[in-house]
C-alpha positions in Angstrom: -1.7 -6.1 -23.5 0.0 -7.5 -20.5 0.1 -5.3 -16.8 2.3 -2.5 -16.4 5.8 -3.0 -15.4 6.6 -2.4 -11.6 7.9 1.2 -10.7 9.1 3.5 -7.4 5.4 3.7 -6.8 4.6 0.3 -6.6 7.5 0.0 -4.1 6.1 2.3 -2.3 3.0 1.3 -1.6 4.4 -2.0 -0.3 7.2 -0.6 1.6 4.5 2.0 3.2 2.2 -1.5 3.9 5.7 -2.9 5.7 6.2 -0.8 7.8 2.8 0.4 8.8 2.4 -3.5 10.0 5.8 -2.9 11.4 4.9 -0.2 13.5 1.6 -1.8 14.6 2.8 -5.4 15.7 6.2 -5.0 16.8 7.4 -1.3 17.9 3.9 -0.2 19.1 1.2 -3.0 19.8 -2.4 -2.6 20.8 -5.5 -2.6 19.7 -6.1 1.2 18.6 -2.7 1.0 17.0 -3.5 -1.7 14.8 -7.1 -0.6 13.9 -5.0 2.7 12.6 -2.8 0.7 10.8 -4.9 -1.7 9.1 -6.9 1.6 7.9 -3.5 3.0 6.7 -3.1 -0.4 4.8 -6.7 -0.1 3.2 -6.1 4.1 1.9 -2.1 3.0 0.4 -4.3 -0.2 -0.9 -6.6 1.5 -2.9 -4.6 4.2 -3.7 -2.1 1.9 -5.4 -5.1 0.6 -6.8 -6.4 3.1 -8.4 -3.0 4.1 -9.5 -2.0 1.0 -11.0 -5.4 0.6 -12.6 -5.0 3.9 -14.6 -1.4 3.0 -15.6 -2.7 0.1 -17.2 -6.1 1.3 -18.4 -3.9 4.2 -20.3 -0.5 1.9 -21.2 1.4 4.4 -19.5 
């Protein structure tokens, strides 16, 4: 048994990851921003994770 397909979630999570990085480099730099967003990163991470981890541990 193979991964689960993609879904909404998984583009989610990455979109969330985008523009979290977005935000931190580009519309809003400095140090504290990026420390906040790099932590946001880490929660969608594992989150998505965990998620996608379950979806395949259960073949949902």
């Amino acid at each position: 048994m193979g991964p689960p397909a993609p879904t909404r979630l998984d583009a989610a999570a990455a979109a969330s990851v985008a523009l979290c990085l977005l935000v931190a480099y580009y519309l809003a730099p400095g140090p504290t921003v990026q420390y906040a967003a790099w932590l946001a990163v880490f929660c969608v991470w594992m989150a998505w994770f965990v998620a996608f981890g379950a979806r395949w541990l259960y073949a949902e």
